[in-house]
C-alpha positions in Angstrom: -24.8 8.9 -0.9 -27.7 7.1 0.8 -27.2 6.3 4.9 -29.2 3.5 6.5 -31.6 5.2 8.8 -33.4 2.1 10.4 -31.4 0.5 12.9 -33.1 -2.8 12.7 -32.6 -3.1 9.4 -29.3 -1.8 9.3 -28.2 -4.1 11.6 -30.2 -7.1 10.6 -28.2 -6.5 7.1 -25.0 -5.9 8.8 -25.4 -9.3 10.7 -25.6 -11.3 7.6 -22.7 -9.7 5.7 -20.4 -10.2 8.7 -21.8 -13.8 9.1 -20.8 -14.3 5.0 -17.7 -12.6 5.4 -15.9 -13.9 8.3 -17.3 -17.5 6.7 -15.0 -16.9 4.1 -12.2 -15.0 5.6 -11.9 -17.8 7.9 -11.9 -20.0 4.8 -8.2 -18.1 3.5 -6.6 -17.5 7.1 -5.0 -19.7 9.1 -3.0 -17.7 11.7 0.3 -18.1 12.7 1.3 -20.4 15.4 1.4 -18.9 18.8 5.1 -18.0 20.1 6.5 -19.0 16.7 8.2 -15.8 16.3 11.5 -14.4 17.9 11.5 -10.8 16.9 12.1 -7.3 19.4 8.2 -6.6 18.1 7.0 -9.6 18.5 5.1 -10.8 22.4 3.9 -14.2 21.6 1.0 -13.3 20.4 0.7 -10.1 18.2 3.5 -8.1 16.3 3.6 -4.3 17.3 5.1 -1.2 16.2 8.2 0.2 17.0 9.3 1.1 20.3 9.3 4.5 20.1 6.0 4.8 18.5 2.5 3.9 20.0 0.9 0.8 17.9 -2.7 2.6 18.1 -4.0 6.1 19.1 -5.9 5.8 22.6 -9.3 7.4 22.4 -9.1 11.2 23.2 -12.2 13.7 24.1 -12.5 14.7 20.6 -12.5 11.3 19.6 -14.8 8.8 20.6 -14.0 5.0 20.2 -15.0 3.4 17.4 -17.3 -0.1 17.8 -17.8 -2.8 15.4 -20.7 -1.9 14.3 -19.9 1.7 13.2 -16.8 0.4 11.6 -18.4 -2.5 9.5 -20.9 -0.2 8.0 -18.7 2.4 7.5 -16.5 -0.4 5.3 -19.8 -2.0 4.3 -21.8 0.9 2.7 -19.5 4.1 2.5 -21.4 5.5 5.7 -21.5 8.9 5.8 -18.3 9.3 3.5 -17.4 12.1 1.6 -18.8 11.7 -2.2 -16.6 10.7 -4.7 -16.8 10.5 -8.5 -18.2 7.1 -10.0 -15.9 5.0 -11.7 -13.6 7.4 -14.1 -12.3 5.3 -16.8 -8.7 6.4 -18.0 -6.2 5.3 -20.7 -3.5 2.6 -19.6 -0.1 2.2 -20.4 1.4 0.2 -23.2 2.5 -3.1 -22.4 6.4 -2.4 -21.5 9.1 -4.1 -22.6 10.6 -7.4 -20.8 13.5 -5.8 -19.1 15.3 -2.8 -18.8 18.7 -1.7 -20.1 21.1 -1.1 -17.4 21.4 1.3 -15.3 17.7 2.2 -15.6 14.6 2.4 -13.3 10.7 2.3 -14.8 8.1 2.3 -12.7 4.7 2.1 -14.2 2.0 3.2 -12.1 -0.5 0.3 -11.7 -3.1 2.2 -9.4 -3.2 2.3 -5.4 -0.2 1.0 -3.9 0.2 -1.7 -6.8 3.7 -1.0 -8.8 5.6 -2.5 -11.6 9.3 -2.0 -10.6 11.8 -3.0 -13.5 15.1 -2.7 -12.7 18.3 -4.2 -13.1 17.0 -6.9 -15.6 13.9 -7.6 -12.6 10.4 -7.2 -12.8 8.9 -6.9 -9.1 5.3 -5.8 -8.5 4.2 -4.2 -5.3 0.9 -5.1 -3.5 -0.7 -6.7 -6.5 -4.7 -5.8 -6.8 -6.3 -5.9 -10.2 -9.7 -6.8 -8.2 -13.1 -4.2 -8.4 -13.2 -3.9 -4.9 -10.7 -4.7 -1.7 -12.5 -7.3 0.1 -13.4 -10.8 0.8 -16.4 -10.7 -1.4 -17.1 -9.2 -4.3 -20.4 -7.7 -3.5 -19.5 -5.2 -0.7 -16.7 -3.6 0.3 -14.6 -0.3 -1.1 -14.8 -0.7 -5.0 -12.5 0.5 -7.3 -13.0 4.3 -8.9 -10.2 3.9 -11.2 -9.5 0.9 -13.3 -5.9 -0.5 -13.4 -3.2 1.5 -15.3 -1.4 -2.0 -17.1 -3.5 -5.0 -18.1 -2.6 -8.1 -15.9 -1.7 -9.7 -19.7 0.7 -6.7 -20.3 2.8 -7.6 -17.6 6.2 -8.8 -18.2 7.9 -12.0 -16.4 7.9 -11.2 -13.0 10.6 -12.0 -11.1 8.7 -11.5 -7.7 5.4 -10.0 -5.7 6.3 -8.0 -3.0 3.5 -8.1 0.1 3.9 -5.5 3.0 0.7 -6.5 4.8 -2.1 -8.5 4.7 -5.1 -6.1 4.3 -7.5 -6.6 1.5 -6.1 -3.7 -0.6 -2.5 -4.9 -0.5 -3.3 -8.8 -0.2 -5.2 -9.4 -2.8 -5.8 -13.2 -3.2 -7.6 -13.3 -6.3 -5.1 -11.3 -8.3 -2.5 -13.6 -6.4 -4.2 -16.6 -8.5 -4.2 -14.9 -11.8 -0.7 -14.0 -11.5 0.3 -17.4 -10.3 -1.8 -19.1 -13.4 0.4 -16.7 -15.4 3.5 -18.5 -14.2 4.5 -16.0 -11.2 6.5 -18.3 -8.6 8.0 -16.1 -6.6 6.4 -13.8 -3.9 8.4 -12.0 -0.2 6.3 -11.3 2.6 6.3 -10.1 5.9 6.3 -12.6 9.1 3.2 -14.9 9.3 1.6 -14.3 5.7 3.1 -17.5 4.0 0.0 -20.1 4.5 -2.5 -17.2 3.4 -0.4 -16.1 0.1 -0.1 -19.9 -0.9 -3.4 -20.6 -0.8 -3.4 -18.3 -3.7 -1.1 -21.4 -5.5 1.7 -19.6 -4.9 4.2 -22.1 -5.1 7.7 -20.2 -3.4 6.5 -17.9 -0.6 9.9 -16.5 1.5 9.0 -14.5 5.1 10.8 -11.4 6.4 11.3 -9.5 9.9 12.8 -6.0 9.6 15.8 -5.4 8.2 15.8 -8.9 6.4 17.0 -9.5 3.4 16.5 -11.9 0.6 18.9 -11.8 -3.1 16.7 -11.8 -6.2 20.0 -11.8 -8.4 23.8 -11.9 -7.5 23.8 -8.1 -7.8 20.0 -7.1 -6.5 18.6 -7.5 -3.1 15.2 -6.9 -0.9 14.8 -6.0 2.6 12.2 -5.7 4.4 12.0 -2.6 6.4 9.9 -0.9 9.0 6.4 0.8 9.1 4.2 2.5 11.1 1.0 0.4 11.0 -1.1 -3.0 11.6 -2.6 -6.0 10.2 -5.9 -7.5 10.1 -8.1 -10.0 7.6 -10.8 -10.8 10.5 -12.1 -9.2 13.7 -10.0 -11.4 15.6 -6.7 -11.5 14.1 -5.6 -8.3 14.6 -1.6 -8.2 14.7 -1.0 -11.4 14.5 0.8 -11.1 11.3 4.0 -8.2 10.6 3.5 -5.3 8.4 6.6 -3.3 6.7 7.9 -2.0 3.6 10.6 -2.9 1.1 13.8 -1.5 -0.2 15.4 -2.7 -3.0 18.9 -2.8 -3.6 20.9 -2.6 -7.2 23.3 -1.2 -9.2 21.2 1.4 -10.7 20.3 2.5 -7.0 17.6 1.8 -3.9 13.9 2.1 -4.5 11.7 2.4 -1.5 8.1 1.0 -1.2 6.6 2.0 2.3 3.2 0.2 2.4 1.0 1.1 4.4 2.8 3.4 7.3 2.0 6.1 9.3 5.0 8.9 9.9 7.6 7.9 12.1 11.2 8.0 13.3 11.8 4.9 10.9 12.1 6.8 8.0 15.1 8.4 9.3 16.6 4.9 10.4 15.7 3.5 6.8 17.6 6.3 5.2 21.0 6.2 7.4 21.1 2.4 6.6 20.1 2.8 2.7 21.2 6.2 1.6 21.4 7.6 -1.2 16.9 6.4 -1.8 16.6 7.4 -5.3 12.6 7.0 -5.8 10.1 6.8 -2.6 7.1 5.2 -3.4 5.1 6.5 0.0 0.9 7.0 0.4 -0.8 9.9 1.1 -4.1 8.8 1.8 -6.5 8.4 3.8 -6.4 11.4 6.4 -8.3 13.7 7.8 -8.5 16.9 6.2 -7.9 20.0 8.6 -11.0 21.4 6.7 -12.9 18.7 8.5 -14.3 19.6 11.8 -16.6 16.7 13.3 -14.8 14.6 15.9 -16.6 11.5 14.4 -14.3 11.5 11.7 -11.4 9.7 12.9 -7.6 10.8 12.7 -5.9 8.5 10.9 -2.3 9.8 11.3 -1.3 7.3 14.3 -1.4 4.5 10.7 -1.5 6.3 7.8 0.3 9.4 6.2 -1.3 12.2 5.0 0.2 14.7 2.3 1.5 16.5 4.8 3.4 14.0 6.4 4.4 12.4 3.1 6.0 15.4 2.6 8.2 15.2 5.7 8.8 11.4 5.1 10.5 12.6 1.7 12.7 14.9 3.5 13.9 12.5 6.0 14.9 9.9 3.6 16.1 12.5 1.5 15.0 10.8 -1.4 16.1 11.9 -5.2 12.3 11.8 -5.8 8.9 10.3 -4.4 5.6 9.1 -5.9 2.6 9.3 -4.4 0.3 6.0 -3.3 -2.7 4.7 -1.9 -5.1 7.7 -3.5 -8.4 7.9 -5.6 -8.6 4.6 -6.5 -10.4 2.9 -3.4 -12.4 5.1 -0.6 -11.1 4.2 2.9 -11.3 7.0 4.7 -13.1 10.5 4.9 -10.7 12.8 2.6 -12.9 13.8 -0.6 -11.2 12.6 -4.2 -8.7 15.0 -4.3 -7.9 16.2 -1.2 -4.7 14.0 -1.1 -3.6 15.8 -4.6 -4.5 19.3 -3.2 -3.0 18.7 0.0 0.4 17.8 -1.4 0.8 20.4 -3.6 0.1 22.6 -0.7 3.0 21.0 1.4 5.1 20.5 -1.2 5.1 24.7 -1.8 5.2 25.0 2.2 8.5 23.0 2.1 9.4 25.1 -0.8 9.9 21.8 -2.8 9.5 21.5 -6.4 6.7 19.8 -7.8 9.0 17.4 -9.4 10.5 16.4 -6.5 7.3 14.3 -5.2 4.6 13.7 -7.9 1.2 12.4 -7.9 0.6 10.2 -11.4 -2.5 8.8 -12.5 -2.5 5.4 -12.9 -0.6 4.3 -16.6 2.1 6.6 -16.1 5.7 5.6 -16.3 8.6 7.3 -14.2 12.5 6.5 -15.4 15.6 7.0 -14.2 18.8 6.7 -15.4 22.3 5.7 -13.1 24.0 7.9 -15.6 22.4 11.5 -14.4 21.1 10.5 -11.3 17.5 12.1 -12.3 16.2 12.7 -15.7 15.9 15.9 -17.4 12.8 17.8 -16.1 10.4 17.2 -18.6 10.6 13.8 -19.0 11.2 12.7 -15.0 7.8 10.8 -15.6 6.2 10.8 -18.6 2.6 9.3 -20.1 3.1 6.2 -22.3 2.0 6.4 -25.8 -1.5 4.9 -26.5 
């Protein structure tokens, strides 16, 4: 992958992207009112994580601070990143059917941390991004290496979006207008995202703090839980909106989406309150790889999960089963294509865990459970639609 080796020029070119960027950025966000908030993580002016856990890694010896400018190139051009394979075009799913019969979960794997959830006779879909890349423009910015697993016209009624956060590659505004045009009406956020996510057309747009809930149906519920994390849209509006995951609650059992979230005590808190979690949707990407060795590279663990501690998150919420997220579909960090895969297997045998207990599907695959045996038999746990 070509680097920028002339300063000048590199920065010249980095000048006029942020310049068009933030123009437009500033265009879709409109932060929240100062002090608007009463919440245990919330000062008056930015939302942090939780009290036992530090919001951001201070700079060690091994790790020097990152500036701006490092940062935007880095986002801008792919500096210095691993390579990864150009864009691998793979079969999608079928479009499923409108609902499920009771008792049942499907999950088809949409691609990054975008999920179509039907249960209970709901469709919910999780971080919604059918965009080429994560960003404010469509000419820079991480693009997409796999295309989307379920056409946006496949998709059943939806009953609501689910938003954990309002980075690019969970906030997605133009796949927010598509599904809206579609006749999508319904979307839960976290604290402070309303204004943005309605300027998608959105027409019903219902905030959540932690441990908030909201009915989607006399018998199913969501609640917005904790994560491990941050927000951020521009330079300057760092944590000044909440970040979290979801939970939802029904008679054929509790699905748990985490966002974006590095490892924390909250997964043990989110499992007390919601035990038995039959299906963890958690990410395992980006991380640093142990294989890598230049302190440059920065450790994301303090906001992200690796495999590793994927692994551990599934054990404390002692989930029935987990599926893997945020991997090989967009490049944010320095693991190569399939570390994340590799790396999982590898914990997954060091926890002497099955491989079925936590997979990795490509995008397009479907994962069912039935209320009736509490998992499905092995071979069919998560299976490949039919073409």
């Amino acid at each position: 992958m070509n680097t920028i080796k002339k300063p000048g020029i590199a920065l010249l070119i980095l000048l006029l992207c942020l310049f068009a960027i933030t123009a437009l950025a500033q265009r879709e966000n409109s932060p929240p009112e100062k002090a608007k908030y009463i919440s245990d993580h919330f000062d008056g002016n930015t939302f942090f994580n939780p009290k036992d856990e530090q919001p951001m890694a201070a700079p060690s010896s091994n790790q020097p601070p990152r500036g701006l400018f490092s940062f935007a190139m880095r986002w801008l051009f792919n500096n210095n990143m691993p390579p990864w394979p150009s864009f691998q075009d793979i079969p999608q799913s079928i479009p499923p059917s409108t609902h499920v019969t009771a008792g049942k979960i499907r999950i088809i794997v949409v691609g990054h941390s975008t999920f179509l959830i039907q249960m209970d006779g709901l469709n919910m879909l999780t971080d919604p991004i059918w965009s080429d890349r994560c960003s404010p423009v469509s000419w820079a910015g991480p693009k997409r290496h796999k295309p989307p697993g379920l056409k946006m016209e496949d998709l059943p009624p939806l009953d609501a979006v689910l938003i954990s956060h309002n980075h690019y590659d969970h906030l997605d505004l133009p796949t927010l207008s598509a599904l809206t045009a579609r006749g999508t009406r319904r979307t839960i956020v976290s604290l402070g995202n309303t204004e943005l996510v309605k300027s998608s057309g959105m027409p019903l747009v219902e905030e959540l703090d932690w441990w908030q809930s909201v009915s989607l149906s006399p018998e199913v519920r969501v609640t917005l839980v904790p994560a491990r994390h941050f927000s951020l849209r521009i330079p300057w509006d760092r944590n000044k909106t909440l970040w979290g995951g979801f939970i939802i609650s029904g008679p054929s059992g509790n699905v748990y989406y985490a966002g974006d979230t590095g490892y924390g005590s909250h997964f043990r808190e989110i499992a007390r309150r919601f035990a038995p979690i039959k299906i963890a949707l958690l990410p395992i990407a980006p991380f640093r790889p142990r294989k890598v060795i230049n302190p440059s590279i920065p450790d994301y663990s303090i906001n992200h999960m690796g495999p590793a501690e994927a692994v551990q998150a599934h054990i404390d919420l002692q989930a029935q089963m987990s599926v893997a997220a945020h991997f090989q579909v967009f490049q944010l960090g320095w693991d190569g294509f399939d570390d994340a895969v590799n790396g999982l297997a590898a914990a997954l045998m060091e926890n002497m865990l099955s491989a079925d207990d936590f997979i990795a599907p490509e995008p397009g695959r479907i994962i069912e459970f039935c209320s009736s045996s509490g998992k499905t038999p092995t071979q069919a746990k998560w299976l490949l639609a039919d073409r």
